[in-house]
C-alpha positions in Angstrom: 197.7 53.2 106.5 199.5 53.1 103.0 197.2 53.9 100.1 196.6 51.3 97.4 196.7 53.0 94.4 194.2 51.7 91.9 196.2 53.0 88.9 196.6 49.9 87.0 194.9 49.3 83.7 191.3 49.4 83.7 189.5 46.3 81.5 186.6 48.5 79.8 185.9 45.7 77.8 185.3 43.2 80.8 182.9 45.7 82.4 181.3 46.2 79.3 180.2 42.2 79.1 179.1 42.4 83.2 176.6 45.1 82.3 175.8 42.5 78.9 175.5 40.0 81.4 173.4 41.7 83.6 170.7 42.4 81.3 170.2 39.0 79.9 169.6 37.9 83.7 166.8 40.5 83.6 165.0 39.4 80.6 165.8 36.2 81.7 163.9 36.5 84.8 161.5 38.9 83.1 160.7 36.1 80.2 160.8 33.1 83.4 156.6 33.4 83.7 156.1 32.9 80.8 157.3 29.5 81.0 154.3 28.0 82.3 156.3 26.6 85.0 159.1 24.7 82.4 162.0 25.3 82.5 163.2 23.7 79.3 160.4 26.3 77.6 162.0 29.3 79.0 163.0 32.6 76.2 167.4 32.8 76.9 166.7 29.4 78.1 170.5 29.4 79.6 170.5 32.9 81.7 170.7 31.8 84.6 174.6 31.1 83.7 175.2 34.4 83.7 175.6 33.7 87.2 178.5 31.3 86.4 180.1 34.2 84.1 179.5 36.8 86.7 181.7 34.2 88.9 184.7 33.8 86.6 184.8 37.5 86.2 185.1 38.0 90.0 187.7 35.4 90.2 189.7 37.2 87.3 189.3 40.7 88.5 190.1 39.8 92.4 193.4 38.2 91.1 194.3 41.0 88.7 193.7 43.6 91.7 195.0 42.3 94.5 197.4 39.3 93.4 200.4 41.6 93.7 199.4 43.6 96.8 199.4 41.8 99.6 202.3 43.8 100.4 200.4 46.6 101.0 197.5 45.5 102.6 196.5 43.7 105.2 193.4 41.1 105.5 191.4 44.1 107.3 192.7 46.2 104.9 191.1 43.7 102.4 188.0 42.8 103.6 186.9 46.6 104.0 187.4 47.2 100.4 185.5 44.5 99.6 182.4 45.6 101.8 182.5 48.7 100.9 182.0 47.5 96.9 179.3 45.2 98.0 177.6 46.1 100.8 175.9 49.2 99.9 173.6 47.9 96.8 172.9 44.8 98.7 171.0 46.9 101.1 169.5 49.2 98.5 168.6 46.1 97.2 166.5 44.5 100.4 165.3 47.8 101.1 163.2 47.7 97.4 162.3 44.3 97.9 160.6 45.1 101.3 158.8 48.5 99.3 157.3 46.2 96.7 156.5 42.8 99.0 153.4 43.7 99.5 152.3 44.2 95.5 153.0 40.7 95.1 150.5 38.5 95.9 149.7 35.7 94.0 148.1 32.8 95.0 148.9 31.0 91.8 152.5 31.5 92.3 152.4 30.3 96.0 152.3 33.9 97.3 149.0 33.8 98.1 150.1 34.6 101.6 152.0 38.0 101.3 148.8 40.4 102.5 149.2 37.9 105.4 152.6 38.6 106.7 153.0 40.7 109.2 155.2 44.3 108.6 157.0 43.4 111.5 158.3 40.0 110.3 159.1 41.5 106.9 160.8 44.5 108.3 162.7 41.7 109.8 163.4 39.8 106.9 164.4 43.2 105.0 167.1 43.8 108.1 168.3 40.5 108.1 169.0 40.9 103.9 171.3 43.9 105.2 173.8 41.1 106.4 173.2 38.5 103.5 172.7 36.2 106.4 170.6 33.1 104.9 166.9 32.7 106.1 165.7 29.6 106.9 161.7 28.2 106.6 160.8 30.1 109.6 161.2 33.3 107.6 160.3 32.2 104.5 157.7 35.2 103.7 157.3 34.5 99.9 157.0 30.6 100.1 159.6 29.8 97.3 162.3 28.8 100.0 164.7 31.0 99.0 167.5 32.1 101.5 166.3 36.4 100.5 162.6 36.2 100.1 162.6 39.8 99.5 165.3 39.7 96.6 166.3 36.6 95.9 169.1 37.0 93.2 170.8 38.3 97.1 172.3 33.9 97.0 174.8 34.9 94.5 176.3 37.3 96.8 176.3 35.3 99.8 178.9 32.9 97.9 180.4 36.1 96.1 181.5 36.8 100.0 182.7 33.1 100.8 184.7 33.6 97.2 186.4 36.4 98.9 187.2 34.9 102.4 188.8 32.2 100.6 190.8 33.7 98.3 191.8 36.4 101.1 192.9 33.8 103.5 194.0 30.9 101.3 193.9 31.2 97.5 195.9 34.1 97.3 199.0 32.4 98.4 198.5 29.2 96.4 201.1 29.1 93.4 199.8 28.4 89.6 200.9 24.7 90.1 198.4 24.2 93.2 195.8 26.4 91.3 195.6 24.9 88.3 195.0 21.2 90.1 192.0 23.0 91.7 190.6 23.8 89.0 190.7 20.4 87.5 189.4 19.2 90.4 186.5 22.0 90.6 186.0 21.5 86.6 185.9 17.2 87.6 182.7 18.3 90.0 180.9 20.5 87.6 180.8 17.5 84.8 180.2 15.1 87.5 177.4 17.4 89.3 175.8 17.9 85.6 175.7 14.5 84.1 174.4 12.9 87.2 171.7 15.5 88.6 167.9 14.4 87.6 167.3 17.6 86.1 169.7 17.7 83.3 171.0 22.0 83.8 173.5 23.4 86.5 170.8 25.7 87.7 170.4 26.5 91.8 171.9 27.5 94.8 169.2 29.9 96.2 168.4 27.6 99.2 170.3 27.2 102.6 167.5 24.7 103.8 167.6 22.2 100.7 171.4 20.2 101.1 170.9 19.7 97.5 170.9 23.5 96.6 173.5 24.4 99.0 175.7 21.5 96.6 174.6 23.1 94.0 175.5 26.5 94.9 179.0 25.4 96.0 179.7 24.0 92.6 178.5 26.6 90.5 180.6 29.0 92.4 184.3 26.6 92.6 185.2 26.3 89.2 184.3 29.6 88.1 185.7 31.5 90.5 189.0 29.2 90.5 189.4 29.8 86.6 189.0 33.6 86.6 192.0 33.7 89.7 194.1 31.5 87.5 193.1 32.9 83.8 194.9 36.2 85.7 197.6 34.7 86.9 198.3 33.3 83.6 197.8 36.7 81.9 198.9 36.1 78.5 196.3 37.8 76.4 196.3 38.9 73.3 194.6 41.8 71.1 191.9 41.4 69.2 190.1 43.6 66.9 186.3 44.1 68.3 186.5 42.5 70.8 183.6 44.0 72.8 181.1 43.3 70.2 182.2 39.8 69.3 182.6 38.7 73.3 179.2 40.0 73.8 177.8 38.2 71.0 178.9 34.9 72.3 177.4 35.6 75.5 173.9 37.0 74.1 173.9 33.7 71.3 175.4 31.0 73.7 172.9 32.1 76.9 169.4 32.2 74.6 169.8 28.7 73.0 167.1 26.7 73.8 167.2 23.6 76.2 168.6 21.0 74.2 166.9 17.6 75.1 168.4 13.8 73.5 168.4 11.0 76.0 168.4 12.1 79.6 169.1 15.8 78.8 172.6 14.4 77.3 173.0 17.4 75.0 172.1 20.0 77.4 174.4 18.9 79.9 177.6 18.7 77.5 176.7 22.4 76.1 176.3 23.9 80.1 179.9 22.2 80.7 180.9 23.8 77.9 179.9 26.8 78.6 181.5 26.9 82.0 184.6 25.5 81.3 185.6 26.6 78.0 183.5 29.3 76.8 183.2 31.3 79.2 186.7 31.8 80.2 187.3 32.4 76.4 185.1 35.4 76.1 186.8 36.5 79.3 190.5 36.4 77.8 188.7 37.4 74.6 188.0 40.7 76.4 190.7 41.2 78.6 193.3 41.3 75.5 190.6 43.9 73.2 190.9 47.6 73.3 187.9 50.2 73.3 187.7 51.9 69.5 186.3 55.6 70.2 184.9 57.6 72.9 181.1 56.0 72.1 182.3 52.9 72.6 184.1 53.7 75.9 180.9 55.4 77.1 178.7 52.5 76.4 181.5 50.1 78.3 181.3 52.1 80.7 177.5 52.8 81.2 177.1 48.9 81.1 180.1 48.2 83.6 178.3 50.8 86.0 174.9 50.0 86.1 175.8 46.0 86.0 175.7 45.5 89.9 173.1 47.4 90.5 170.7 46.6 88.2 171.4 42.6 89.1 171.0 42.8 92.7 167.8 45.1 92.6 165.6 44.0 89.6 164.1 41.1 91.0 161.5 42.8 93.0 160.5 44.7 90.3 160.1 41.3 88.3 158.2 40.0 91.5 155.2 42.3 90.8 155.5 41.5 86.6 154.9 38.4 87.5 152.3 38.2 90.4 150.4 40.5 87.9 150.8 38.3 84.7 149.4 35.3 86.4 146.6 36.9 88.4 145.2 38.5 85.3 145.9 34.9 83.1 148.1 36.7 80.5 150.0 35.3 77.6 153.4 36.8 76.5 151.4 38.3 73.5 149.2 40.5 76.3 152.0 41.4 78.3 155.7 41.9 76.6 155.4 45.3 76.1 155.1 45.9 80.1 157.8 43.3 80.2 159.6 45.6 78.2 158.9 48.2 81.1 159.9 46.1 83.3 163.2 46.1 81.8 163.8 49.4 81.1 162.5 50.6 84.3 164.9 48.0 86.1 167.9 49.6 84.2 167.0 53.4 85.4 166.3 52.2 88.8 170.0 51.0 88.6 171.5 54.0 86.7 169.6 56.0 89.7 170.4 53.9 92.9 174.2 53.8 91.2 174.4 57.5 90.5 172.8 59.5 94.0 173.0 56.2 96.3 175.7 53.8 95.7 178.7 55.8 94.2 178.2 58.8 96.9 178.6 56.5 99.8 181.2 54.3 98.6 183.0 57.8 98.7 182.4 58.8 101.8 183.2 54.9 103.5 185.9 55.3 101.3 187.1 58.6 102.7 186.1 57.2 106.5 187.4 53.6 106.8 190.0 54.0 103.8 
């Protein structure tokens, strides 16, 4: 097999804004109890598109990578790179949500069931996350319909991996012309999909049994992706002094503003289709085109970059238990941020340690086997 060399020039920067990301979905989700079950009352009201970033940025770094060699590689070739990235953490992942299930009952939250689930079924359920195969209602163990009961953020890999098939097998060999109509298309469903859906936010896509969340899903994930592949292909960027720390500030101001109301949600739904389809890809080809100032800096890129996977797909167990204990014991946000604050910082060394003596040790040696 030829080796792929992976000696081409590394974005810092971009990694740097994945870990940023990252962390707002934790607080996000960390802040999401305190809602009272609102939505529009949520603290970083609009984390959940992180998501939608982490999208773009997939769809930018796949065609930066792997545009230019096809030559090189075959679809096999491909598709065990990809699992090898992914895979790993996604079973680390189930494997802590199945360690904490049963420190999660709530009956206010509609867990009220968990002591009653059998080990068996939710060893099941933990083996089945090992795939990212979708459970249906016959193995929903948590009651919230989600397709991974044990971790749910798990829905924004399944699409990560039908991203992948389709690029490998059909995007890759579209031309800029064909691309770019795609994502007019794709950016066409997103305003359509946010001005007419009842709740007035582009927020879903955890549910294989709900049509509507599968839609929703499907959506979030086309014109993202699309734009990232073709913001690469384009790949005329251009320097920009602090970048890092003005790209991240766009994405820490833009995802906490509140949910903006006006007549049918009018407002909110024009600022999420801005943020998809022209933010977004801005602070992307904001920080593509910067440069890392000092070793610090680099450090903290990369520190972020690393512990940005791994900290998204395994915090949400650990937020499971914050919240079955918030709302057992009746607690206000005023009683309980400081172990919120744990929660957070406990969720980042969980992913600094799964990333350091789990993930990056086997990725070598699957590397060194199937590579």
């Amino acid at each position: 097999m030829i080796d792929i060399k992976s000696s081409k020039p590394h974005y810092e920067i971009l990694d740097g804004l994945r870990g940023v990301a990252a962390i707002l979905v934790v607080l996000f989700h960390v802040f999401e109890i305190h809602s009272g079950g609102d939505h529009t009352k949520q603290i970083i009201n609009h984390g959940y598109l992180a998501v939608d970033f982490f999208f773009l940025l997939s769809g930018f770094v796949l065609g930066y990578a792997y545009d230019d060699r096809w030559n090189k590689m075959t679809l096999k070739d491909f598709f065990k790179r990809r699992i090898i990235r992914l895979q790993p953490m996604i079973i680390v992942g189930s494997i802590i949500g199945a360690a904490l299930f049963y420190f999660q009952d709530s009956p206010g939250l509609g867990w009220g069931g968990i002591h009653e689930v059998s080990v068996w079924k939710m060893l099941l359920v933990m083996l089945i996350g090992f795939t990212l195969i979708p459970v249906g209602k016959g193995l929903d163990i948590r009651g919230w319909n989600e397709m991974h009961p044990l971790n749910g953020p798990a829905w924004s890999l399944f699409f990560e991996y039908i991203a992948n098939i389709v690029y490998a097998l059909f995007l890759r060999r579209t031309t800029k012309l064909v691309l770019s109509v795609l994502v007019a298309i794709a950016a066409c469903v997103t305003i359509h999909y946010a001005f007419t859906n009842p709740n007035g936010d582009i927020i879903g896509g955890w549910s294989i049994d709900d049509p509507t969340q599968m839609r929703i899903g499907f959506t979030r994930l086309a014109f993202p992706f699309l734009a990232g592949l073709l913001l690469a292909r384009i790949g005329k960027l251009r320097y920009t002094k602090n970048a890092f720390l003005s790209a991240s500030l766009l994405l820490v101001v833009f995802l906490s503003v509140p949910h903006l109301g006006g007549d049918n949600n009018f407002w909110n739904r024009l600022f999420e289709c801005f943020c998809l389809i022209v933010l977004f890809p801005f602070v992307i080809w904001l920080g593509a085109g910067g440069k890392v100032q000092g070793k610090k800096a680099s450090k903290v890129c990369k520190f972020f970059g690393d512990i940005s996977y791994p900290i998204y797909i395994t915090h949400f167990p650990i937020v499971y238990v914050y919240m079955a204990w918030v709302v057992n014991n009746n607690l206000t946000l005023e009683q309980s941020w400081p172990y919120g604050l744990l929660v957070a910082v406990v969720s980042i060394a969980v992913a600094y340690l799964t990333m350091r003596f789990y993930d990056l040790p086997v990725r070598e040696w699957l590397r060194k086997r199937f590579l």
